[in-house]
C-alpha positions as CSV (number, residue, x, y, z in Angstrom):
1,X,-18.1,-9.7,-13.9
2,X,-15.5,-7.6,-14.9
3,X,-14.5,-5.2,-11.6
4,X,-11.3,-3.3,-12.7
5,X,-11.1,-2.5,-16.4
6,X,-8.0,-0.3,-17.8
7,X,-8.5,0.7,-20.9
8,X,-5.5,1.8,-23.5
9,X,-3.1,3.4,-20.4
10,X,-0.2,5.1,-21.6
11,X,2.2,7.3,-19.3
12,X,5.0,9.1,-20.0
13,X,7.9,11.5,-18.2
14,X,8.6,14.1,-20.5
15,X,10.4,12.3,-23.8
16,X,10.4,8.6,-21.3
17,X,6.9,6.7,-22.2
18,X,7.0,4.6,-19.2
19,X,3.5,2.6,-20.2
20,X,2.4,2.0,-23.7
21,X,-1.4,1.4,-24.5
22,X,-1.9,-1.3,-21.7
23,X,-5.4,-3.1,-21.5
24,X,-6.7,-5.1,-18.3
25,X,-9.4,-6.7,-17.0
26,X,-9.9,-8.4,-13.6
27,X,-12.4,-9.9,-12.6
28,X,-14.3,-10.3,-8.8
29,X,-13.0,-12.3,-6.7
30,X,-10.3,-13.0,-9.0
31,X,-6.4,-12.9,-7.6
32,X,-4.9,-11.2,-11.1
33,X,-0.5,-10.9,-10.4
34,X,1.5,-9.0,-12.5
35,X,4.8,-9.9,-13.7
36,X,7.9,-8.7,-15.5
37,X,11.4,-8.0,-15.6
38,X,12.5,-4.2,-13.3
39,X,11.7,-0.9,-15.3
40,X,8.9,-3.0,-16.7
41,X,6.6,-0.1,-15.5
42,X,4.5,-2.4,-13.2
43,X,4.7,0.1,-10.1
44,X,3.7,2.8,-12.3
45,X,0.7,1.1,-13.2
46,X,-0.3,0.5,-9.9
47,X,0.2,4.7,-9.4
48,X,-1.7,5.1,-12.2
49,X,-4.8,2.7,-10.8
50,X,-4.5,4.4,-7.6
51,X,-4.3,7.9,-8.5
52,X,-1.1,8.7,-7.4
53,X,-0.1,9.7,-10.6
54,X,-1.8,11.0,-13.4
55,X,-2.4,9.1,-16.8
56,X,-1.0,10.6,-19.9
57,X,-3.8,9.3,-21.9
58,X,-6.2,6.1,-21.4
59,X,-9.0,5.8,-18.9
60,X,-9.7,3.1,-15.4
61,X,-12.7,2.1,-14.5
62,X,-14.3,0.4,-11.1
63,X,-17.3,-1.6,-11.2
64,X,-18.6,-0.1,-14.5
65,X,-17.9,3.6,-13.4
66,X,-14.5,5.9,-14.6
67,X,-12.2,6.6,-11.7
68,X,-9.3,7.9,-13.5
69,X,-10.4,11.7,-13.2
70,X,-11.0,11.1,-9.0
71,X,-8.1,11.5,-6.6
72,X,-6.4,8.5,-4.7
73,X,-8.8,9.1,-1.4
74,X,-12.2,9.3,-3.7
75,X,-11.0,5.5,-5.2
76,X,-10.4,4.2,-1.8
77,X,-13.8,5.4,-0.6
78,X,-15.3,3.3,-3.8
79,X,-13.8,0.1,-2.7
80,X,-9.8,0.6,-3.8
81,X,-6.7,-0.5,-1.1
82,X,-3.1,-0.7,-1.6
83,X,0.0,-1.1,-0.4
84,X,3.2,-0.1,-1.2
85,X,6.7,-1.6,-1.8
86,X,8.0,0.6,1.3
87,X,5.6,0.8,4.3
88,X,3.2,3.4,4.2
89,X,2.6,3.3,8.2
90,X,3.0,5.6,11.3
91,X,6.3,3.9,12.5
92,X,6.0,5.8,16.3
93,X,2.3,4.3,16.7
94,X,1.5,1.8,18.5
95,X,-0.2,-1.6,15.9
96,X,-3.6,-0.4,17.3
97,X,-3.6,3.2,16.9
98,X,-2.8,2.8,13.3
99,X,-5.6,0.3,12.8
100,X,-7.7,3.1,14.6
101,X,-6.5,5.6,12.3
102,X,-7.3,3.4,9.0
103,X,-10.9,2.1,10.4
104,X,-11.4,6.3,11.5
105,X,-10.4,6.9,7.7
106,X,-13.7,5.9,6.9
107,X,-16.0,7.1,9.5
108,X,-18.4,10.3,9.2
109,X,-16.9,11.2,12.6
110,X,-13.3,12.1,11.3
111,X,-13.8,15.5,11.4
112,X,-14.2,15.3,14.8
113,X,-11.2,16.6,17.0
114,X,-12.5,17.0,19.7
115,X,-13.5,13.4,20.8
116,X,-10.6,11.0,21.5
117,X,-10.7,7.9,19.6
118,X,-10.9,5.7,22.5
119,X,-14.6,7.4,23.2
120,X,-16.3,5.4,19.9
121,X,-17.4,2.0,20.7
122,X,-17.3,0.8,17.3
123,X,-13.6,1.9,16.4
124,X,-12.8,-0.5,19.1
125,X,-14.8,-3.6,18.0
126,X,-13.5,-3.1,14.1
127,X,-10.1,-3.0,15.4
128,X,-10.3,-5.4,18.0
129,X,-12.3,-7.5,15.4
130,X,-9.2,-7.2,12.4
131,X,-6.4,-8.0,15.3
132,X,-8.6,-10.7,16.4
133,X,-8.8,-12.0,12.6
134,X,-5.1,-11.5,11.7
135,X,-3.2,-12.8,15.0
136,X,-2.1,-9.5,16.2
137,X,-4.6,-8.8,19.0
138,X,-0.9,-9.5,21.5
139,X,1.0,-7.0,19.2
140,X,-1.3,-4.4,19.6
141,X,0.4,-1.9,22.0
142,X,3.7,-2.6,20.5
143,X,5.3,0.9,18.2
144,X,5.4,-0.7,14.5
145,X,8.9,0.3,14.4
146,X,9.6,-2.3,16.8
147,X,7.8,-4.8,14.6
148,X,9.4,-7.2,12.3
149,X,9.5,-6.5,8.6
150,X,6.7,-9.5,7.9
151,X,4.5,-8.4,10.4
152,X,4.8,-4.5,9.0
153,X,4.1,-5.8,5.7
154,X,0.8,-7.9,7.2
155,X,-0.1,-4.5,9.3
156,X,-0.5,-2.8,5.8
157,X,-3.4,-5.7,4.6
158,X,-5.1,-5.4,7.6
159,X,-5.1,-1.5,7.5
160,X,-6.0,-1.7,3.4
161,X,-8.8,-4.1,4.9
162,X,-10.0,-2.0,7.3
163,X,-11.9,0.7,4.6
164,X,-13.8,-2.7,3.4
165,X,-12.2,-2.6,0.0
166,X,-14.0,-4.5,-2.8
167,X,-10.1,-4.7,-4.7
168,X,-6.9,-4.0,-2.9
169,X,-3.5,-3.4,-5.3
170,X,-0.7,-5.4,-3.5
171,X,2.8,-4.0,-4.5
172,X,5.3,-6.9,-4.2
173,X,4.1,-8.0,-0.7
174,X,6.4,-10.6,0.0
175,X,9.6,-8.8,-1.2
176,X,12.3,-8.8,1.0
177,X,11.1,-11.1,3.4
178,X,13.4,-14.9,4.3
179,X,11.5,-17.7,2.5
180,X,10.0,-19.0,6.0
181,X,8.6,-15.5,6.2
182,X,7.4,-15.9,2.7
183,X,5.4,-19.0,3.2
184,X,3.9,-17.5,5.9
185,X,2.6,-14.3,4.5
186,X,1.5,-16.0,1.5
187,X,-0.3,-18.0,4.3
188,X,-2.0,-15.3,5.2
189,X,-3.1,-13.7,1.8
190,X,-5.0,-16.6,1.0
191,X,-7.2,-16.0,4.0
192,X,-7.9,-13.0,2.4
193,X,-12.1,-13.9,1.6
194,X,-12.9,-14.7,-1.8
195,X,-15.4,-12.0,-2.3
196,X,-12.4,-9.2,-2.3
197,X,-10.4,-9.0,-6.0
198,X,-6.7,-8.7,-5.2
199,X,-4.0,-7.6,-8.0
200,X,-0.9,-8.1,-7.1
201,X,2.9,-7.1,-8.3
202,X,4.8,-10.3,-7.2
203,X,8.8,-11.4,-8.4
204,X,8.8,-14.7,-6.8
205,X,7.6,-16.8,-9.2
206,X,6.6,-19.9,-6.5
207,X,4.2,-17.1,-5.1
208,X,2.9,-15.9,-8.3
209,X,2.3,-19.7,-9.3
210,X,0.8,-20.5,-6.0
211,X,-1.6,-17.1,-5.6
212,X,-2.5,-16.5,-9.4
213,X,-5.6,-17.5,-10.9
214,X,-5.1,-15.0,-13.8
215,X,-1.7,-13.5,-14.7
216,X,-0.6,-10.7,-16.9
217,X,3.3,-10.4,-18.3
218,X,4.0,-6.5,-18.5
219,X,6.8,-6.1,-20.9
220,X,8.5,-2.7,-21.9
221,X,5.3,-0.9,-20.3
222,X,2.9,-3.2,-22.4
223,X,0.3,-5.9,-21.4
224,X,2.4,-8.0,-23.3
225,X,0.2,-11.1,-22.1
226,X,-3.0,-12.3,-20.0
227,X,-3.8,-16.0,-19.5
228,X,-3.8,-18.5,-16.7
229,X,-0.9,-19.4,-14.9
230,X,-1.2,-23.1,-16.5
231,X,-0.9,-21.3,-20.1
232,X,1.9,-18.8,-18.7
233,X,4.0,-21.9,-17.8
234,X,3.5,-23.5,-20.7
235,X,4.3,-20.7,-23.2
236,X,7.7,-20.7,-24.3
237,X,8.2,-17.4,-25.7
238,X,7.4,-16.2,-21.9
239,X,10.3,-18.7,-20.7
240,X,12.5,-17.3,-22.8
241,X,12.3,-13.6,-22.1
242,X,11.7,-14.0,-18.4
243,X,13.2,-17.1,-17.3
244,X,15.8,-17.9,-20.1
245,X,14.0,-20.6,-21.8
246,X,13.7,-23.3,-18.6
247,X,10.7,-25.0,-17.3
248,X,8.7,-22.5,-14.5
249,X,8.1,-24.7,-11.3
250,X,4.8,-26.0,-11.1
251,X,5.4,-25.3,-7.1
C-alpha cells in the first residue's frame, strides 16, 4: 500500500529551480532513505513534504488524501513527524517537559491554560511510557542543553513519536555524531516498530545500507533513481556519480 505518494514536485527560488518534477512512492512500513550529493535538494524535499515550504507546482499525498494545500501542523495531526538537521527542541527544558509538550501537542486539552500539565494523569503515563521505551526515564529532569548531541538527536524521535505518527521524515539523523554514537543511534531506529514508514535523508552510506529497504538517488533536484539497495550497489552508473566508480560496502 502505497502511504506517501509525490507526484511531479518542482520548486523553485525565483530564476533557482531547486527540484525538478520528482516522483515517489513509499510504502507502509517501508524504511525509504534518500541519497545524494549536497545542493542535491534533498532537505527541500523534506520542506516541501512537510509544509514548510510551499511547492511551486506538483502535489503530496498521505494515505490516498492531498496534503500539499494543508499547513505543517494539519500533516502532523494526519500522521506526519520530522526532524530536522538542527534540533528543533526547547534547550532550557527539562527531557520531560518537552516530551509533555510534544504528547500535549495532541491533546483536546491544549487550550487549556489554566491547568498545569502535571494535573493530567495521562500526560504522565505517555511520557513516562516513551522514556520508559527509549532509555531516558534517568534523564528526564536533566535541561536538554545539558544533553549530549546523540541523545538530543534521540529526544527528537521520541518527541516525533509522541503524536503517534503513521510516517516520520528523518533529516540526516545520524550526522555529526562519532561512529560509536552512530551505531548506537542506528541501534535505536531499528526499534522503531514496523508498522510506522520512516523516510529518511542519510550521507553515511553504512547506515543507508544497513536501514534501507527501498532507496531513492536525488540528483540535481530529480528522482534520478528508486530501487533496492541490492540494485543501488550494484548499478554502476550510481558508483560513478556518487562514489567515483568503487564497490559500495555491503556493510
Amino acid at each position: 500500500m502505497t502511504l506517501l505518494k509525490i507526484e511531479d514536485l518542482n520548486k523553485s527560488f525565483k530564476a533557482l529551480h531547486i527540484l525538478k518534477g520528482v516522483n515517489i512512492e513509499v510504502n507502509k512500513g517501508e524504511r525509504h532513505v534518500i541519497i545524494g550529493p549536497n545542493g542535491a535538494g534533498k532537505t527541500t524535499l523534506f520542506n516541501c513534504i512537510y509544509g514548510t515550504l510551499p511547492l511551486s507546482s506538483g502535489k503530496v499525498y498521505l494515505a490516498g488524501k492531498r496534503i500539499d494545500h494543508i499547513p505543517s501542523f494539519k500533516r502532523t495531526e494526519k500522521g506526519m513527524g520530522r526532524t530536522f538537521q538542527k534540533n528543533n527542541l526547547f534547550e532550557e527544558l527539562t527531557v520531560e517537559e518537552n516530551v509533555r509538550l510534544a504528547i500535549m501537542g495532541k491533546k483536546k486539552y491544549r487550550l487549556n491554560m489554566f491547568k498545569p500539565m502535571q494535573n493530567y494523569n495521562d500526560l504522565a503515563e505517555e511520557c513516562h511510557r516513551l522514556l520508559e521505551e527509549w532509555e531516558m526515564t534517568e534523564r528526564r529532569t536533566v535541561l536538554v542543553k545539558e544533553l549530549s548531541y546523540g541523545e538530543q538527536r534521540l529526544l527528537e524521535i521520541i518527541l516525533s513519536l509522541s503524536t503517534n505518527p503513521e510516517i516520520i521524515l528523518l533529516d540526516e539523523p545520524t550526522s555529526g555524531m562519532s561512529p560509536t554514537e552512530t551505531s548506537r543511534f542506528v541501534k535505536l531506529i531499528k526499534k522503531i516498530p514496523d508498522h510506522i514508514t520512516l523516510v529518511i535523508i542519510e550521507h553515511d552510506m553504512e547506515v543507508v545500507f544497513s536501514l534501507a529497504n527501498k532507496i531513492t538517488v536525488l540528483h540535481h533536484g530529480t528522482a534520478m533513481m528508486t530501487a533496492s539497495p541490492e540494485e543501488i550497489r550494484g548499478n554502476q552508473m550510481i558508483q560513478e556519480i556518487y562514489f567515483g566508480g568503487g564497490a559500495l560496502s555491503h556493510d
